[in-house]
C-alpha positions as CSV (number, residue, x, y, z in Angstrom):
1,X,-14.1,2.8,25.8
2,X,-12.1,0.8,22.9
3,X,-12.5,-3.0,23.4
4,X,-10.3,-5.4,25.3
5,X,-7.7,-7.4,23.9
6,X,-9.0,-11.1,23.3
7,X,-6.5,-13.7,24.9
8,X,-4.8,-14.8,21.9
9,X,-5.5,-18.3,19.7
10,X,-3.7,-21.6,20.8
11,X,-3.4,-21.6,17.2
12,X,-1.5,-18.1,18.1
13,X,0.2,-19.4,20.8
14,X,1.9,-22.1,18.9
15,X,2.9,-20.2,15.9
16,X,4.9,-17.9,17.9
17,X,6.3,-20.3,20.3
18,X,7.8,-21.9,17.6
19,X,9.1,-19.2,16.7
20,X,10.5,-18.5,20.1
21,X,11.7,-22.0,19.8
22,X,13.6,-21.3,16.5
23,X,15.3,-18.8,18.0
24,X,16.3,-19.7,21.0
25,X,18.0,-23.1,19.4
26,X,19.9,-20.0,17.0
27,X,21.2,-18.4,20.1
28,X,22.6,-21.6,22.0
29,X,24.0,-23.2,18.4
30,X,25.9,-19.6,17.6
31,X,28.4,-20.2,20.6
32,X,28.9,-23.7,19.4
33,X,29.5,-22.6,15.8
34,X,31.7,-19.5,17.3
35,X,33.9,-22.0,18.6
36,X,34.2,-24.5,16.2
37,X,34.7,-21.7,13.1
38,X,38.2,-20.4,15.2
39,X,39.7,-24.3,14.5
40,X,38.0,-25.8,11.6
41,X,35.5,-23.4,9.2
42,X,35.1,-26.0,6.7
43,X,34.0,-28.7,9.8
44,X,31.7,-25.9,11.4
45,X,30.0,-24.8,7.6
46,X,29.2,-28.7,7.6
47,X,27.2,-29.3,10.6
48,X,25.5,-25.5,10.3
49,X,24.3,-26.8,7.0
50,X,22.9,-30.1,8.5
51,X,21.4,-28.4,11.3
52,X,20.0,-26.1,9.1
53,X,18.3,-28.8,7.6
54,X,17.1,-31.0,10.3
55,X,14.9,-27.3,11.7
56,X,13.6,-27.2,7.8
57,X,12.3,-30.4,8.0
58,X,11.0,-30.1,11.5
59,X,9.1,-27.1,10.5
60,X,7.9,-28.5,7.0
61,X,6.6,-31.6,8.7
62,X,4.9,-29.9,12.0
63,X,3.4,-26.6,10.7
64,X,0.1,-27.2,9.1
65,X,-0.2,-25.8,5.6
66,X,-2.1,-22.8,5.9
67,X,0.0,-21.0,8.5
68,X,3.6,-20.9,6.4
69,X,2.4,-17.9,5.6
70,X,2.3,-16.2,9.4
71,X,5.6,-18.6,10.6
72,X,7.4,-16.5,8.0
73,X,5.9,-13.0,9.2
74,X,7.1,-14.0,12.7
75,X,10.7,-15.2,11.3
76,X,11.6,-12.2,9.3
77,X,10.3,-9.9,13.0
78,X,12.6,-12.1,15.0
79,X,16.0,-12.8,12.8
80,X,16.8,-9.0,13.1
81,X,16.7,-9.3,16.5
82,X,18.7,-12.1,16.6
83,X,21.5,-10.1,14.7
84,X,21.4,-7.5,17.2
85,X,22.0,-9.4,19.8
86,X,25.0,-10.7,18.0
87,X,26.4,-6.8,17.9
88,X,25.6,-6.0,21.0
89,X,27.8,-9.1,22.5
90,X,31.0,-8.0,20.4
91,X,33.7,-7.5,22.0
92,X,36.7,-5.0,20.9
93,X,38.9,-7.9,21.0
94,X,36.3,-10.1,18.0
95,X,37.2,-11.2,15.1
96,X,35.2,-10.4,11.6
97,X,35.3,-13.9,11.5
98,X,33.3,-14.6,14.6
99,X,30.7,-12.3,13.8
100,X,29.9,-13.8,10.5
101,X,29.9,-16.9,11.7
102,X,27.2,-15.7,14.0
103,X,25.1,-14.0,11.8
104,X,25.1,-16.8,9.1
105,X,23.2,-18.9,11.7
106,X,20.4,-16.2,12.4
107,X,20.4,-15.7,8.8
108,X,20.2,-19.7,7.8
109,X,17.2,-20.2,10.0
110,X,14.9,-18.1,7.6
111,X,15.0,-21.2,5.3
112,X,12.5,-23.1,7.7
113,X,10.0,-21.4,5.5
114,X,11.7,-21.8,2.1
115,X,9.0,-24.8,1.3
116,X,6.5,-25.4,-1.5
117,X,4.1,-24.8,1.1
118,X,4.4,-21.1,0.9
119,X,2.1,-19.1,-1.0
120,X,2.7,-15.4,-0.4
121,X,6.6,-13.8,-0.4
122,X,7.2,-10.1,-0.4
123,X,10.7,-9.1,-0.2
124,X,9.7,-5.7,1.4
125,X,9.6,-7.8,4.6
126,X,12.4,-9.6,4.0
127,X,15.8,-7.7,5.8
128,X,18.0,-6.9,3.7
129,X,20.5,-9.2,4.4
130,X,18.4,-12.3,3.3
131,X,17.6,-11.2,0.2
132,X,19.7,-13.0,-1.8
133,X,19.3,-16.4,-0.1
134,X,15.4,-16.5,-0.7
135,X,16.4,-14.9,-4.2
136,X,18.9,-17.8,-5.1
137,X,16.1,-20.6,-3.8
138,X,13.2,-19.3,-5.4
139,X,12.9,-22.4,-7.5
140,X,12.7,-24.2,-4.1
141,X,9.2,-22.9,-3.6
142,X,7.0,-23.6,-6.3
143,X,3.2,-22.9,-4.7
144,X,3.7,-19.3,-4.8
145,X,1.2,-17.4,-6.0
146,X,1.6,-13.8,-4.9
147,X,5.7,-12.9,-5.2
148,X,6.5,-9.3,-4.7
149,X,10.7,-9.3,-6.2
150,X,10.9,-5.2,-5.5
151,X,13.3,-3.9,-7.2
152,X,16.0,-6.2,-6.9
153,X,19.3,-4.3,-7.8
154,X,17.7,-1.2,-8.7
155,X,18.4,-1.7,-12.2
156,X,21.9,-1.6,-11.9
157,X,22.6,-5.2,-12.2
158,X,20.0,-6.2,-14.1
159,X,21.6,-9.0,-16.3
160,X,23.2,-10.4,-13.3
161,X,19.7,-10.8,-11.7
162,X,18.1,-12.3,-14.8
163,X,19.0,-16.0,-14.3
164,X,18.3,-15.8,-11.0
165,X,14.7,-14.8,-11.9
166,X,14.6,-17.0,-14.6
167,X,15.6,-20.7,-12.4
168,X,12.7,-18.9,-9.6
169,X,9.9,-18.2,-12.3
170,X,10.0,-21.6,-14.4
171,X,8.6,-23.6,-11.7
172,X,5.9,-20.9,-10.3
173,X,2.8,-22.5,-12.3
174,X,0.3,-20.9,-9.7
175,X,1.5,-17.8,-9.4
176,X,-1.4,-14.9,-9.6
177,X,0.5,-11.4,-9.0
178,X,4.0,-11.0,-9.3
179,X,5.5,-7.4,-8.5
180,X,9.3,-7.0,-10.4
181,X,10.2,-3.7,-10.7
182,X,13.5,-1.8,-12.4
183,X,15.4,-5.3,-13.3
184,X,12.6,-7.5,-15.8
185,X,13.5,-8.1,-19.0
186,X,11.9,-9.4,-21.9
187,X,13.1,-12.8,-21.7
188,X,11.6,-12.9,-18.2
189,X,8.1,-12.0,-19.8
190,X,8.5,-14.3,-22.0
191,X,9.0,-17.2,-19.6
192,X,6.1,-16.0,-17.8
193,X,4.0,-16.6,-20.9
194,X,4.8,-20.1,-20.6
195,X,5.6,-21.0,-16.9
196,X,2.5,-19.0,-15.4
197,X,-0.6,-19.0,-17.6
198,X,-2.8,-18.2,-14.6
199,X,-1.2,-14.7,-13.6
200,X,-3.6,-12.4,-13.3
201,X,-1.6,-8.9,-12.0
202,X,1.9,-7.8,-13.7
203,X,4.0,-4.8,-12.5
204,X,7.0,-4.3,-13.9
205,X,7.2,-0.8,-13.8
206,X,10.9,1.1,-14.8
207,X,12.1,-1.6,-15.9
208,X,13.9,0.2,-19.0
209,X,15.1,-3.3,-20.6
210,X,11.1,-4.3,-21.3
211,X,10.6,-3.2,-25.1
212,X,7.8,-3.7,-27.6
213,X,9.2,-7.1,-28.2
214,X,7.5,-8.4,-25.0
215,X,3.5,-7.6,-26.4
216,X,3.6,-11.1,-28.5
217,X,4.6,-12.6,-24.8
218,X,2.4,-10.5,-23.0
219,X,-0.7,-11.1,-25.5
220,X,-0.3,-14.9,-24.3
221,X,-1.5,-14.4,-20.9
222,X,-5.0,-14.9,-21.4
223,X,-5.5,-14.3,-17.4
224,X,-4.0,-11.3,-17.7
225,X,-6.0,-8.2,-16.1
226,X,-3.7,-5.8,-14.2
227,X,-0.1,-4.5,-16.4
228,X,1.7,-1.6,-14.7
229,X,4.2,-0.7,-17.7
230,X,4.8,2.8,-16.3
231,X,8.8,4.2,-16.8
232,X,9.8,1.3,-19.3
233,X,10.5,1.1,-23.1
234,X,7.3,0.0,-24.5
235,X,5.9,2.9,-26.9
236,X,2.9,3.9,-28.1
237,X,2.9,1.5,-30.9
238,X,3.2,-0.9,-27.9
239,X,0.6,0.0,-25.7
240,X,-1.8,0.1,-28.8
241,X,-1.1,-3.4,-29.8
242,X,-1.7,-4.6,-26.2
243,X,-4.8,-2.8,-26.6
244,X,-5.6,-4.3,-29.7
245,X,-4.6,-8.0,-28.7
246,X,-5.5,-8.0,-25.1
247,X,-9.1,-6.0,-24.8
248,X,-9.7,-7.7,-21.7
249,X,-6.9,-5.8,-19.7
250,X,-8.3,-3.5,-16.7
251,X,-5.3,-1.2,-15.6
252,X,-2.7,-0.7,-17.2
253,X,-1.5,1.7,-14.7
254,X,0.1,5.2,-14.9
255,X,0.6,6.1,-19.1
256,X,0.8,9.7,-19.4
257,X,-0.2,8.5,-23.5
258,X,-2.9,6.9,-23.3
259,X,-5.0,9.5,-24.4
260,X,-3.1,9.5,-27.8
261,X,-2.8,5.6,-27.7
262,X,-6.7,4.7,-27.1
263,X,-7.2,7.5,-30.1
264,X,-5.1,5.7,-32.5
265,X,-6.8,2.9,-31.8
266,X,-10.3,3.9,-31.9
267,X,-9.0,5.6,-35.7
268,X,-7.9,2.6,-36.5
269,X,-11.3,0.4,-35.8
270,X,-13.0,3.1,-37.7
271,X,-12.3,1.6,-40.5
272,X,-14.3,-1.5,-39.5
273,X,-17.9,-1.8,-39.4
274,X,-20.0,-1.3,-36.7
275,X,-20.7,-4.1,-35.4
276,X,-17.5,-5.4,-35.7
277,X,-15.5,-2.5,-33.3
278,X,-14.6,-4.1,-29.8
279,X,-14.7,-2.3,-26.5
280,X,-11.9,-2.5,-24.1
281,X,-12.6,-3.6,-21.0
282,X,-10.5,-0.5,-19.6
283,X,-11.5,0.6,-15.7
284,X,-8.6,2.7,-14.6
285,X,-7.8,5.8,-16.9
286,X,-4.4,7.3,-15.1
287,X,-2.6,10.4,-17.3
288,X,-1.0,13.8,-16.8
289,X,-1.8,14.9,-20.6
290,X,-5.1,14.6,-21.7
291,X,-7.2,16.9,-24.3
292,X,-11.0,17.1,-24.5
293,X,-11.3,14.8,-27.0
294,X,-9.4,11.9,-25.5
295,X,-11.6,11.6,-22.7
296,X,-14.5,11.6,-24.8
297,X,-12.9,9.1,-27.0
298,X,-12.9,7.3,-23.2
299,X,-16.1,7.6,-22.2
300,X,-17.4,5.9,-26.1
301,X,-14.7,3.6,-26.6
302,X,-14.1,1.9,-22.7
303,X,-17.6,2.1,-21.2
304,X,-16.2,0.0,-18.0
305,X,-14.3,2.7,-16.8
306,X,-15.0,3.5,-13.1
307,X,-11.6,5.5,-12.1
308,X,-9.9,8.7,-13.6
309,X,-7.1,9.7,-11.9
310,X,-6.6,13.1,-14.4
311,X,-4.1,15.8,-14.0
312,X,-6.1,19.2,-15.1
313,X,-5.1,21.5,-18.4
314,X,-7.8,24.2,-18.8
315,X,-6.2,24.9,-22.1
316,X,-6.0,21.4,-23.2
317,X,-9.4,19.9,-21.6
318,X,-12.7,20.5,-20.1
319,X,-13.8,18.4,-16.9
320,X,-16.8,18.4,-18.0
321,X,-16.6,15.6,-20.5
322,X,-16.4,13.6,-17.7
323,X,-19.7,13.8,-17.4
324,X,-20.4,10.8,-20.4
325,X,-18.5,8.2,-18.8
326,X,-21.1,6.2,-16.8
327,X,-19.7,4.1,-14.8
328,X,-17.5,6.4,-12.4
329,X,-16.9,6.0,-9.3
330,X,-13.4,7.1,-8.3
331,X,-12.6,10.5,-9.0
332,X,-9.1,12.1,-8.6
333,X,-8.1,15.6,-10.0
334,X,-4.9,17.3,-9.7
335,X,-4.4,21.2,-9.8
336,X,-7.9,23.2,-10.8
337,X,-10.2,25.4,-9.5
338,X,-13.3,24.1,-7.7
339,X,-15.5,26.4,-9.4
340,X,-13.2,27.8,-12.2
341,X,-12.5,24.4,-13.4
342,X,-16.3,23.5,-13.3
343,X,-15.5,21.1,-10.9
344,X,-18.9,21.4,-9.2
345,X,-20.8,20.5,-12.3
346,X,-19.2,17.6,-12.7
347,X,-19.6,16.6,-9.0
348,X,-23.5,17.9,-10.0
349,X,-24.2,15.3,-12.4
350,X,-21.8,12.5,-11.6
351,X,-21.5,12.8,-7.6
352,X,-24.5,10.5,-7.2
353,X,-22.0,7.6,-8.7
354,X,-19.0,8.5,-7.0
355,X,-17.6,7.0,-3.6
356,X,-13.8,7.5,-3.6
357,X,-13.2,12.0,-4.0
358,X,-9.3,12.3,-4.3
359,X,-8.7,16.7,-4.6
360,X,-4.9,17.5,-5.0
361,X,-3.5,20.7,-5.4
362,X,-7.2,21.8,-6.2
363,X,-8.4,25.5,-5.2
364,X,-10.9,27.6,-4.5
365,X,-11.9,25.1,-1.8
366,X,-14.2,26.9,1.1
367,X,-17.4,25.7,2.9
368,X,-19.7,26.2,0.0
369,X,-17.9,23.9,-1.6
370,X,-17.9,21.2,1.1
371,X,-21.4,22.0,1.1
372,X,-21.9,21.3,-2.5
373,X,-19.5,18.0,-2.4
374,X,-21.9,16.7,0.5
375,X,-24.7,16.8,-0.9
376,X,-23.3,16.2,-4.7
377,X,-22.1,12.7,-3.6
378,X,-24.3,11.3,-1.2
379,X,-22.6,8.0,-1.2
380,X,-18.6,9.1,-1.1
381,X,-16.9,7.0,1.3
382,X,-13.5,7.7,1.1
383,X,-12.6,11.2,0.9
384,X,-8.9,13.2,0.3
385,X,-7.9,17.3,0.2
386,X,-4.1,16.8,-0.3
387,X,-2.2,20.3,-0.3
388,X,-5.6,21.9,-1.2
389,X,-6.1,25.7,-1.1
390,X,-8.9,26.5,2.0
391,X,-10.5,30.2,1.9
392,X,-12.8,31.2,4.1
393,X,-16.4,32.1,2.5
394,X,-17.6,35.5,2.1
395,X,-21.3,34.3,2.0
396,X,-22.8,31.4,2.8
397,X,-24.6,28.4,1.1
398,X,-28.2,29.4,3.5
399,X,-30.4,26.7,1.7
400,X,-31.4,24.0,4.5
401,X,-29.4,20.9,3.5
402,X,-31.9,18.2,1.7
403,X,-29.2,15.2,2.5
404,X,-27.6,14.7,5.9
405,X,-23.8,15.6,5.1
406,X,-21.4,12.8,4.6
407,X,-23.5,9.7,6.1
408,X,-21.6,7.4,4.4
409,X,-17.9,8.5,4.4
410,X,-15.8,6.0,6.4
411,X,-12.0,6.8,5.7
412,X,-11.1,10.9,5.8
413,X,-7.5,12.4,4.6
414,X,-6.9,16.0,5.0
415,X,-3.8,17.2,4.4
416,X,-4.2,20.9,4.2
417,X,-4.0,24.2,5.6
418,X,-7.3,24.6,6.3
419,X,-10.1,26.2,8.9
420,X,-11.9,25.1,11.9
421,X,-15.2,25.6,10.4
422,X,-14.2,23.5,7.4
423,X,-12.5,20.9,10.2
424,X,-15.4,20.8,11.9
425,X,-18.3,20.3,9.4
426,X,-16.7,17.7,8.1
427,X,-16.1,15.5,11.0
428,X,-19.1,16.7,13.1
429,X,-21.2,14.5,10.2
430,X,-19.5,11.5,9.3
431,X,-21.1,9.1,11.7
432,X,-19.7,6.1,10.1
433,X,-16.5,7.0,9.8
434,X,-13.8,4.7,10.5
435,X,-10.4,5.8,9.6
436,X,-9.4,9.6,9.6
437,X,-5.9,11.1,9.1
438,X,-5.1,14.9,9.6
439,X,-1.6,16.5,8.4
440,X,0.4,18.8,10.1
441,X,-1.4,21.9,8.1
442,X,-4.8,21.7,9.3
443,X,-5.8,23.2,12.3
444,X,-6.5,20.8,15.7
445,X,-7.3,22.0,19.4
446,X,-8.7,20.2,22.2
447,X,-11.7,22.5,22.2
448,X,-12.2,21.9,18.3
449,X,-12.1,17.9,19.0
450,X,-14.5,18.4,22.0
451,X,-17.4,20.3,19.7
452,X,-17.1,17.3,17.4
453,X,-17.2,14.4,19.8
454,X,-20.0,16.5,21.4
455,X,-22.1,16.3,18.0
456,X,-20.3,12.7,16.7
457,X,-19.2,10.4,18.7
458,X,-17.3,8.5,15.6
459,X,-18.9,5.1,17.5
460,X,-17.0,3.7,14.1
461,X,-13.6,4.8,14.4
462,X,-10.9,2.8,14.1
463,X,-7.4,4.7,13.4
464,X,-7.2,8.2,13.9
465,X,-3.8,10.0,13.4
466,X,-3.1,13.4,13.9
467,X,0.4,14.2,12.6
468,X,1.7,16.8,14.3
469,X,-0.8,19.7,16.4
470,X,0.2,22.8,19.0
471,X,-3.4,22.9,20.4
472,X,-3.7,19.2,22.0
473,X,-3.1,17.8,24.8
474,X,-3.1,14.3,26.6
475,X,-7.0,15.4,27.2
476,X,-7.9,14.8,24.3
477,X,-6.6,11.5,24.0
478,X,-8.0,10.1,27.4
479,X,-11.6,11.8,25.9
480,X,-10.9,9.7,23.1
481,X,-10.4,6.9,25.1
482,X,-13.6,7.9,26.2
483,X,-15.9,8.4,23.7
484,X,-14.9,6.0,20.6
485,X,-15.9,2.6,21.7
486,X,-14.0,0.8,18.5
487,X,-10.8,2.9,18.7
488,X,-7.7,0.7,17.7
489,X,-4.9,2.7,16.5
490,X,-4.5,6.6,17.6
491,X,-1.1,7.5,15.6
492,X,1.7,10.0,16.7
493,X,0.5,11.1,20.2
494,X,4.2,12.1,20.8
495,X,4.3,14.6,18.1
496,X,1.4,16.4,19.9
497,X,3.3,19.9,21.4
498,X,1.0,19.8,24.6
499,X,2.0,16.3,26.0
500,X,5.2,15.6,27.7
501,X,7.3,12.6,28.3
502,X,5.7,12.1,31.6
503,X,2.1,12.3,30.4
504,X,2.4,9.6,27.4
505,X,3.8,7.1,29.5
506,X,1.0,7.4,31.8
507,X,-1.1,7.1,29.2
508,X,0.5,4.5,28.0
509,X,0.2,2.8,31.7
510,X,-3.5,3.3,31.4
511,X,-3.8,1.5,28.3
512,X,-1.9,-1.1,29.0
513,X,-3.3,-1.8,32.6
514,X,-6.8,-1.7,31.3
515,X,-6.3,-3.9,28.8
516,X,-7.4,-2.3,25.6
517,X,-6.7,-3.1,22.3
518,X,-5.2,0.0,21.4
519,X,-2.1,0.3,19.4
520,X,-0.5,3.7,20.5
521,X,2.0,5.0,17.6
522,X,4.4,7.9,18.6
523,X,7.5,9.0,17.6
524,X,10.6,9.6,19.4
525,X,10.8,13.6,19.7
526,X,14.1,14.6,18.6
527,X,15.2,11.7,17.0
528,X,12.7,11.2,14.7
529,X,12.6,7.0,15.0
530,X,9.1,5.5,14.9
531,X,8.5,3.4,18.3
532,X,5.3,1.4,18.0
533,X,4.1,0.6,20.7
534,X,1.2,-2.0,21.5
535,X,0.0,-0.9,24.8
């Protein structure tokens, strides 16, 4: 049985009643505002602004520090509400007028959180609609340290967005990670160079206006250890003096050149003696156009590395050179053969390393090769087959196994056609799994889930979601129930063929009535809307 849900916090209970409070003083001040917009707007813009104010400053002055954070979470759930409320009490006969009116109230009570006590904003959370008041006040919040921008305008407006980011940024001394993607520039860099000397992760990427003049304000930022540069205007003659002035970078992201880039390099240092050549403190290697060479330039040149993520060419490189990079530990291939490719001899020699196993588009997959991967990497713990090619085996690894298959694989992705056989060896032996995701390809049927419970409980599991299947039914999910005693999410239950209406809300009921913390995630059947529901 999945455990009960824990009264919440007084700590909890506070943060979201004043919340509720927030809101409930919105809904009472709109009528007043309503009324006083239709005789005097200027009069009712006044007092909205000063009552504005006197919630800021009842917030700033009651909310302890540390929680600004989850009072903003809870604002940007409940302001959209509030909004729909307001449409849902038009009447045919309201004015525009009225409705703004409205709507500028829910919207002005997000500034309660517009304090330099914040320290995290991502505008992915933010509606839309509020946007552009937390972007025009960014200045007003000056403890920031992780500030996700998105993409702003898309890149469409980009020199319109530019001051705004620039006024934001100049007082942002503790910011860590900032995420600006599509509209930074290369004056915005080079503010950053001076306004936030302790930023440690930079993504900027397609952001076409950043050019190679923004590496001499780049190679300022001493703190400087993730750069996601991916879809701008920096060249190769860029990334190489990055490389050159700032060893100490980590990722630099996607660079479909780096192969060529970290060669011209290494050339260059040639001409230096040996003692005197540097190693960069590369970890993540990311490319679609690699040759043999680069990645054994790779393995000499950036002995930190620990993650390839490598699209395969078997007329431009050979896997195998893989195999001198010593630190590995995250592995992810796109399109090759399992054993044309050579990628079990790889897996042979390096799988003893590796605990993240990423296969996309890779073929010649069957239950030899599952075989070999288990007992390959012993210690994988994260595991993906996306759009992999399953065939069933015409004879059959027959060796007794020396290592007990997956013991120490906790999160599961398979999104392929696949087999039961291969379904079922690979969950039957994961005893520590905890979070397992299965696509609408691969094969799922109440009596395939029953032989696996019956040999793994998953005592583990956490989130299991099963994207679409024709062979469950509510069964299953009440056997779940059952059997996985640290269950907490099962995902798309309505998307099961086999379960009706009827049969998921009594599930639901039974959830709900028992009191477990299960979050039940389903979709609405014809429509396609996601209804979350915490049961």
């Amino acid at each position: 049985m999945p455990k009960y849900k824990k009264p919440p916090t007084l700590e909890d209970l506070a943060l979201k009643a004043s919340v509720v409070w927030l809101s409930n003083f919105g809904r009472k001040f709109m009528k007043n505002i309503r009324i006083l917009s239709k005789n005097d707007a200027q009069k009712a813009t006044e007092i909205l602004k000063e009552c504005l104010k006197t919630a800021h400053d009842i917030f700033e002055y009651n909310v302890p520090h540390y929680l600004f954070d989850r009072v903003g979470q809870e604002v940007f759930k409940t302001t959209p509400k509030l909004i729909d409320d307001v449409k849902s009490c038009l009447r045919a006969s309201s004015s525009i007028s009225e409705y703004l009116s409205q709507v500028n109230v829910a919207v002005g009570l997000a500034e309660v959180i517009i304090s330099p006590y914040l320290r995290q904003l991502d505008f992915m959370e933010v509606p839309k609609m509020m946007r552009h008041m937390f972007y025009t006040k960014l200045s007003c919040m000056p403890g920031i340290q992780y500030l996700n921008l998105s993409s702003m305008s898309g890149g469409w407006k980009t020199s319109q967005m530019e001051p705004i980011v620039l006024n934001g940024l100049a007082s942002m001394k503790n910011l860590r990670t900032l995420v600006l993607n599509y509209d930074c520039t290369d004056t915005i860099l080079e503010l950053l160079a001076k306004a936030c000397p302790y930023l440690h992760t930079l993504d900027v990427c397609s952001s076409k206006s950043i050019t190679n003049n923004s590496v001499k304000y780049l190679s300022n930022l001493s703190n400087l250890r993730v750069l996601q540069l991916y879809s701008t205007s920096v060249t190769i003659d860029g990334y190489a003096t990055l490389f050159i002035k700032m060893p100490f970078l980590q990722d630099i992201g996607r660079f479909d050149d780096i192969g060529r880039c970290l060669e011209y390099v290494y050339m260059k240092y040639q001409s230096y003696e040996a003692k005197d050549i540097p190693q960069l403190q590369l970890r993540v290697f990311s490319s679609r156009f690699v040759v043999t060479k680069h990645l054994q330039i790779l393995a000499e040149f950036c002995p930190e590395i620990t993650t390839v993520l490598l699209f395969h060419n078997p007329l431009l490189n050979d896997l195998m050179a893989l195999i001198a990079i010593n630190k590995l530990s995250v592995l992810k291939l796109l399109s090759c053969d399992f054993f044309g490719d050579q990628v079990r001899d790889v897996l042979q020699v390096k799988g003893c390393n590796l605990t993240h196993l990423h296969l996309e588009h890779v073929d010649q997959l069957d239950m030899n090769a599952l075989i070999y991967i288990s007992q390959y990497c012993p210690d994988l713990k994260i595991l993906t087959f996306y759009y992999c090619d399953f065939i069933e085996s015409t004879s059959l690894y027959i060796r007794k196994l020396e290592i007990p298959p997956f013991m120490n694989l906790e999160k599961l992705t398979i999104t392929s056609a696949c087999f039961e056989q291969h379904m079922e060896f690979l969950m039957s032996n994961c005893f520590k799994i905890k979070t397992v995701h299965i696509g609408t390809m691969a094969p799922t049927t109440d009596a395939l889930i029953d032989a696996i419970l019956s040999k793994n409980p998953m005592e583990h599991l956490d989130s299991l979601n099963i994207a679409f299947s024709n062979g469950l039914s509510i069964r299953t999910a009440y056997k779940l129930v059952e059997v996985c005693p640290n269950l907490r999410m099962l995902g798309e239950l309505g998307s099961w063929a086999l379960i009706n209406e009827f049969e998921l809300e009594c599930f639901k009921m039974f959830i709900a009535t028992r009191n477990f913390d299960l979050d039940i995630q389903t979709f609405a059947r014809y429509s396609g809307e996601p209804q979350d529901s915490e049961a």
